[in-house]
C-alpha positions as CSV (number, residue, x, y, z in Angstrom):
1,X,-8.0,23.8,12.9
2,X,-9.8,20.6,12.3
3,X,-13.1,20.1,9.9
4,X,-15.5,17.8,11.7
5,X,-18.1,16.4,9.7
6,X,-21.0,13.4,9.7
7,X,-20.6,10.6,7.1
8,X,-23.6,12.6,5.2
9,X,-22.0,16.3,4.8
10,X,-18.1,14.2,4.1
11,X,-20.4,13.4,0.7
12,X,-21.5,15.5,-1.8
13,X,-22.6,13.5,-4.4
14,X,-22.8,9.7,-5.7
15,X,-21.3,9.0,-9.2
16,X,-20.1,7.2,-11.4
17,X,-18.0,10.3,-13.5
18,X,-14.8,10.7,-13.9
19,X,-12.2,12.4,-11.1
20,X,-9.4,14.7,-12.5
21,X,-7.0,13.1,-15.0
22,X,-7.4,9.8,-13.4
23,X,-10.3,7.6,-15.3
24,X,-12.3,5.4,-13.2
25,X,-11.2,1.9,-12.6
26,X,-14.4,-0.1,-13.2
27,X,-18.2,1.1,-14.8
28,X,-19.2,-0.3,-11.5
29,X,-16.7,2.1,-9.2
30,X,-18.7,4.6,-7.3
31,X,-17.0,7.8,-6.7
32,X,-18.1,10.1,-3.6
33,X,-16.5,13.9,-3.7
34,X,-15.4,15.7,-0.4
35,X,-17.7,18.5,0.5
36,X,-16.1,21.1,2.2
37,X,-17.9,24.0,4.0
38,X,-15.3,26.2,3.5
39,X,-14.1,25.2,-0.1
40,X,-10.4,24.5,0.8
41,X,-10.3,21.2,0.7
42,X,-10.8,18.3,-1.8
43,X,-11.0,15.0,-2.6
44,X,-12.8,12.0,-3.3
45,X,-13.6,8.2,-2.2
46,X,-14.2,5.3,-4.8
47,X,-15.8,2.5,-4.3
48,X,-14.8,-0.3,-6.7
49,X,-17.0,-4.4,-6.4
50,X,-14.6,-7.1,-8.1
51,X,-16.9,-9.9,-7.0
52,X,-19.7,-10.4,-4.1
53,X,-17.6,-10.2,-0.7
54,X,-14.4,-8.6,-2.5
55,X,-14.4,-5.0,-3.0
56,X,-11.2,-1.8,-2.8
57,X,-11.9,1.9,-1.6
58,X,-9.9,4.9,-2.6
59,X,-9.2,7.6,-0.8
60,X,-7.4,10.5,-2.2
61,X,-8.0,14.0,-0.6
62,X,-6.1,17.8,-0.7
63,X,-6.3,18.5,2.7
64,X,-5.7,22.1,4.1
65,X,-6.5,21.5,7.6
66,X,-7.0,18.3,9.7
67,X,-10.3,16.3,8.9
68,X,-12.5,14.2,10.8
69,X,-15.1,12.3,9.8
70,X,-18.2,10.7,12.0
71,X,-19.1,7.4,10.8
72,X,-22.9,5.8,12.4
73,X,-22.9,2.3,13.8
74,X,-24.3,-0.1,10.7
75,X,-25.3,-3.6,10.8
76,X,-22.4,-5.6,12.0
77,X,-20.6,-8.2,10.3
78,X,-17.1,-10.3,10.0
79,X,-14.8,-9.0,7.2
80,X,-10.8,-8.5,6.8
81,X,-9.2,-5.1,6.0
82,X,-5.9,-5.0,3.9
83,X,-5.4,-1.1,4.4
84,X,-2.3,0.3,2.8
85,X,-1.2,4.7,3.5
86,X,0.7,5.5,0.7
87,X,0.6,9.1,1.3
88,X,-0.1,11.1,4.4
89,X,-0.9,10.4,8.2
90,X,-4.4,8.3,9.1
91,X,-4.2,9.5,12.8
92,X,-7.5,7.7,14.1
93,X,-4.8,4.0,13.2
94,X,-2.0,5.3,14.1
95,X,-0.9,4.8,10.1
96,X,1.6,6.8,8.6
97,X,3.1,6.9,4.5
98,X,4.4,3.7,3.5
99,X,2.9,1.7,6.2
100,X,0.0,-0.6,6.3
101,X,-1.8,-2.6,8.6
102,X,-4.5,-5.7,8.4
103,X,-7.6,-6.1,10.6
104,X,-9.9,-8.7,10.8
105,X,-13.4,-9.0,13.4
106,X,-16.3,-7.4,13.7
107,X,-17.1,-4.3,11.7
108,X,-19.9,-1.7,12.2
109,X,-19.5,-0.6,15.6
110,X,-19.4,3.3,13.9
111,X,-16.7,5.7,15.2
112,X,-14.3,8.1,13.6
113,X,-11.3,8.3,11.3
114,X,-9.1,11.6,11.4
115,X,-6.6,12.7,8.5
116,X,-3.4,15.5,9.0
117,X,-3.7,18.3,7.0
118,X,-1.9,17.4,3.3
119,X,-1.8,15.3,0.6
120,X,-3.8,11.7,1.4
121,X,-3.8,8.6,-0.2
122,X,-5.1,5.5,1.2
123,X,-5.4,2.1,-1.2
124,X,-7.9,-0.6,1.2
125,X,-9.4,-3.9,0.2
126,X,-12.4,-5.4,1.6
127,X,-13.0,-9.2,1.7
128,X,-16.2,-10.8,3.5
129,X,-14.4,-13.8,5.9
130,X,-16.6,-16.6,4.7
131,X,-14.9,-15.8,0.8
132,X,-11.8,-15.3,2.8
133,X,-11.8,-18.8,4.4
134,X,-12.6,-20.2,0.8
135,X,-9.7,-18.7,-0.4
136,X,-7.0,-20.4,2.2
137,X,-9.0,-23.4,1.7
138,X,-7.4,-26.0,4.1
139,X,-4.7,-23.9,4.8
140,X,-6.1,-21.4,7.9
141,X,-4.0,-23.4,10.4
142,X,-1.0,-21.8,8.7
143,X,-2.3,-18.6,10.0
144,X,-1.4,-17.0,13.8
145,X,-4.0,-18.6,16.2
146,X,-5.4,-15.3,17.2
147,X,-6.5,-14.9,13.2
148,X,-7.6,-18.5,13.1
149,X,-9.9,-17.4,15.7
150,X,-11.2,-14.5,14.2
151,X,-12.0,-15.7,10.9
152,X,-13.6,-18.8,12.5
153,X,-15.7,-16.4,14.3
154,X,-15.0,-18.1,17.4
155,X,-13.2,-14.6,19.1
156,X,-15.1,-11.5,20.2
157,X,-11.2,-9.5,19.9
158,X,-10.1,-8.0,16.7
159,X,-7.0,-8.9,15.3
160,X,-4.6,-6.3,14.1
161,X,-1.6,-5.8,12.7
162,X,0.4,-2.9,11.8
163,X,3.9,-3.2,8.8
164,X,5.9,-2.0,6.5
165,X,4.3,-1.5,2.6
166,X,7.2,-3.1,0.6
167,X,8.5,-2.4,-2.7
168,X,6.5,-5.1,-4.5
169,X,3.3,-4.1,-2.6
170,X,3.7,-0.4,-3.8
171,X,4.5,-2.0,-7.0
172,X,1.0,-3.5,-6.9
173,X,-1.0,-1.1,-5.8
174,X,0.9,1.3,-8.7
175,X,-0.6,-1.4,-11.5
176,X,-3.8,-1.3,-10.2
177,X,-3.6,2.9,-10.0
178,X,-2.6,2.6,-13.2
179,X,-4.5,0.0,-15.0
180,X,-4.4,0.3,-19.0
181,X,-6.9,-2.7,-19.9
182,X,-10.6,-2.3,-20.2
183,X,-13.6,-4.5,-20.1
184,X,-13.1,-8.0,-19.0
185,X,-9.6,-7.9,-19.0
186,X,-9.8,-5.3,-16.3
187,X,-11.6,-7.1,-13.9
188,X,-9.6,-10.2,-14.6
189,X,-6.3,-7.9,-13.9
190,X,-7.5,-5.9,-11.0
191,X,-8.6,-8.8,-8.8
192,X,-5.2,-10.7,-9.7
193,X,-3.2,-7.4,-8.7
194,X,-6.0,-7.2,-5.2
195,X,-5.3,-11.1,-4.4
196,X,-1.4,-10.2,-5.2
197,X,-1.5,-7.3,-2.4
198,X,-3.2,-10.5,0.0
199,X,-0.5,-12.6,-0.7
200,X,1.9,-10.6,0.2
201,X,0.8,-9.5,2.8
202,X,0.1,-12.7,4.4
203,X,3.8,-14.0,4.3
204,X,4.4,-10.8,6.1
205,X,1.9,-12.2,9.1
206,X,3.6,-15.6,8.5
207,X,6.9,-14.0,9.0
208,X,6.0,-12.0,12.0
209,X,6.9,-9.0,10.6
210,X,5.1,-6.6,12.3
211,X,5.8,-2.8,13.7
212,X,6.2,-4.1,17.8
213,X,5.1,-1.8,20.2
214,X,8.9,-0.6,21.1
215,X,9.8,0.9,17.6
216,X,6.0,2.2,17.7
217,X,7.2,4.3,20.7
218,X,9.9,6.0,19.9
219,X,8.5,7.9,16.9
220,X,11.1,10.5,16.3
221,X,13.7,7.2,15.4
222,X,10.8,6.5,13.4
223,X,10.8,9.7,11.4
224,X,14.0,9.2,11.1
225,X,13.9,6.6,10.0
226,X,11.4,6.9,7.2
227,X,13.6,9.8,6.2
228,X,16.7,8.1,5.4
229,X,14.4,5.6,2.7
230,X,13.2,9.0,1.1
231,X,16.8,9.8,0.4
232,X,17.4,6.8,-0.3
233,X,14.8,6.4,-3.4
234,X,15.6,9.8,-4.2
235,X,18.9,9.4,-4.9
236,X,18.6,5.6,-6.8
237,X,21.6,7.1,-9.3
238,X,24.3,7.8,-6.8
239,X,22.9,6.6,-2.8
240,X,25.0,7.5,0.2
241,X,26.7,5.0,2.1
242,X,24.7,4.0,4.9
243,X,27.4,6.5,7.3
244,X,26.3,9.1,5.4
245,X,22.9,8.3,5.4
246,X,23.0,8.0,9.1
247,X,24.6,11.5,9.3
248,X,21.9,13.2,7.2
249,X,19.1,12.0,9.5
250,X,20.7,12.3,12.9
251,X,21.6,8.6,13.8
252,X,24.5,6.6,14.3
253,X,25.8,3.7,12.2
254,X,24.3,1.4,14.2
255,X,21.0,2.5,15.2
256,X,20.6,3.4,11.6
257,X,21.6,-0.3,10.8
258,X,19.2,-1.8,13.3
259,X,16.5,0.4,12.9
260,X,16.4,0.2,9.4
261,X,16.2,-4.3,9.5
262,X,13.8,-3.8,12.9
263,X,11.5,-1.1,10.7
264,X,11.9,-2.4,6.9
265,X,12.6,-6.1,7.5
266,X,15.9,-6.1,5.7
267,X,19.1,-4.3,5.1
268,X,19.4,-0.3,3.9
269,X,21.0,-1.6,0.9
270,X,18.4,-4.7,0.7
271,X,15.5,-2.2,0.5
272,X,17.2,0.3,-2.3
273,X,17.5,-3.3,-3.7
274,X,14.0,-4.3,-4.2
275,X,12.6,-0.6,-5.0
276,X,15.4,-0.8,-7.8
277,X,14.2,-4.1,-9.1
278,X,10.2,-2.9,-8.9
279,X,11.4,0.3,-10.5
280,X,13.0,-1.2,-13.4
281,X,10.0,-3.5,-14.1
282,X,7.3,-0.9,-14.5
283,X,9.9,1.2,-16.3
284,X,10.1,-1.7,-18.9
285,X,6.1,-2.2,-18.5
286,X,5.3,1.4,-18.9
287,X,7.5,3.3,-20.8
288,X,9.6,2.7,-24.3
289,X,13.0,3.5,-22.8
290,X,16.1,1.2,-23.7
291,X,17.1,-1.1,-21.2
292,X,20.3,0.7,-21.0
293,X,18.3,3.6,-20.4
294,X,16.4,2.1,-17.9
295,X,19.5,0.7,-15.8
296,X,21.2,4.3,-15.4
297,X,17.7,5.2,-14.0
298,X,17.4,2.7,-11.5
299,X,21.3,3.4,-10.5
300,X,23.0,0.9,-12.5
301,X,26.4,2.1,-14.5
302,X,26.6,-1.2,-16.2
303,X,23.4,-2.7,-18.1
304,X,25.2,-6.4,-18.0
305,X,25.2,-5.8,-13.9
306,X,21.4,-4.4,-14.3
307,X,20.4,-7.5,-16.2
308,X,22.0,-9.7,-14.2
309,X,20.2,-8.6,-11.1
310,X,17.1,-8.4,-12.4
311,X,17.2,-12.1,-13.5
312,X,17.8,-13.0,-9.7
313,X,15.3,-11.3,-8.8
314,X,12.7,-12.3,-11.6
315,X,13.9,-15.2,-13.2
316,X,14.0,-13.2,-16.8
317,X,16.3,-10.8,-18.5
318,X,14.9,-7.4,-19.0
319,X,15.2,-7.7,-22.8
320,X,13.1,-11.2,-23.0
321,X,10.9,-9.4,-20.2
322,X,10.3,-6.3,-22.7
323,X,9.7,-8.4,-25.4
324,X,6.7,-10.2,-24.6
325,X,7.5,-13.1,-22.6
326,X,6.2,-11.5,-19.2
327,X,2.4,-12.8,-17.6
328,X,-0.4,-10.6,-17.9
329,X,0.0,-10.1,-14.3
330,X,3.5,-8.5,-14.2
331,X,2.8,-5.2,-16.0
């Protein structure tokens, strides 16, 4: 079954309270509850303004049966979309957990967007292309031509592009989930964490590392896939070499090699990697636990290897990293 409902009955109310356990990330956020006929599902959608032209919208929604939602045509406008799934399945983009895609053009045409039944989380961020275009400055040129075009509102196509959400991306959005500062401070923090997410997400469109239209199609490898990294971060302590890995989700060695790099941009072991390095670092941001502590956590038997590898990574022991020495930005 599928709930179908129009922009105004998806709403049921427009505040500025609090949701669950999770306090709101800014007195300006704007928080709109799902309204569900039949009282199975729920959810809610905040709205959060950093500046004029910059904004983020969270979705987080229960889901006990497909939804779709009918959005009216608006005024149109040019704007860029940085929308990352960290949970469940946005059919109506094709978007699935730990993916992420960017879209700059034309908004306001209306249309739909459909969630699969389950748990949803979606983190977007909303920038208004002329504040975009300030940002890069000079540097637009170092963007693909198609985006050049775009966001010199010289194209009447959209530009999209679908990727992987990498370790230090989910890092991100985490801190800004999680903000502890208030006031000011928050702000400051929130847009550095938003601009952050941009960043990185840039040098993925400067890499070319997009989700192609072959591994798009065979979505089963995909699944696949996608199910050898769960095992993967669930099992930081002790991981299976990449033959058993490849045995637990029905692949070879080699397609498990190659799908991994073409899917994930790097190696298996690359990518346990970097989610061991983020892991460790809100670990030491977020918790009191030793350092020692922290290295069996992340998989590390020795804390001088731990250490060692998370200077290479972040140019700072975890100790001096712990301590104080850290930006405002890394925790």
């Amino acid at each position: 079954m599928t709930l179908i409902l129009s922009e105004t009955e998806f709403y049921e109310q427009l505040t500025q309270k609090k949701s669950g356990d999770r306090e709101d990330l800014h007195s300006e956020s704007i928080e709109m509850c799902l309204n569900d006929p039949k009282h199975i599902s729920k959810g809610y959608r905040r709205y959060t303004e950093l500046c004029p032209g910059l904004d983020f919208l969270i979705d987080e929604y229960t889901l006990h049966e497909d939804l779709l939602v009918k959005v009216p045509s608006s005024e149109p406008s040019y704007g860029v979309e940085f929308s990352f799934e960290i949970s469940g399945h946005n059919r109506s983009e094709g978007v699935q957990a730990g993916e992420n895609f960017v879209c700059a053009g034309l908004y306001g045409e209306g249309g739909e967007f459909k969630w699969q039944a389950g748990q949803i989380l979606k983190f977007d961020i909303h920038i208004d292309v002329l504040l975009f275009r300030v940002l890069l400055r000079d540097r637009l040129e170092q963007l693909p031509l198609n985006l050049q075009r775009v966001l010199q509102e010289q194209s009447d196509r959209d530009f999209f592009q679908l990727s992987v959400t990498t370790p230090a991306m989910q890092m991100a959005i985490h801190q800004i989930l999680h903000c502890p500062y208030q006031g000011l401070i928050r702000r400051i923090y929130l847009e550095s964490k938003v601009l952050e997410l941009i960043a990185l997400r840039l040098e993925q469109i400067n890499n070319n590392e997009p989700l192609n239209s072959t591994k798009l199609l065979d979505i089963k490898r995909r699944d696949r896939l996608y199910h050898a990294k769960e095992i993967l971060l669930k099992n930081l302590d002790n991981p299976p070499s990449v033959l058993d890995l490849a045995q637990q989700v029905g692949l070879n060695h080699h397609q498990l090699k190659q799908g991994f790099h073409d899917v994930f941009g790097t190696t298996v072991f690359g990518y346990l990697h970097d989610y061991r390095m983020e892991k460790a670092r809100q670990l030491l941001c977020e918790t009191n636990l030793r350092v020692t502590a922290i290295a069996c956590t992340v998989g590390y038997a020795n804390p001088g290897h731990f250490a060692a590898a998370f200077k290479r990574k972040f140019g700072i022991t975890p100790s001096t990293f712990r301590t104080g020495e850290k930006p405002i930005a890394g925790c």
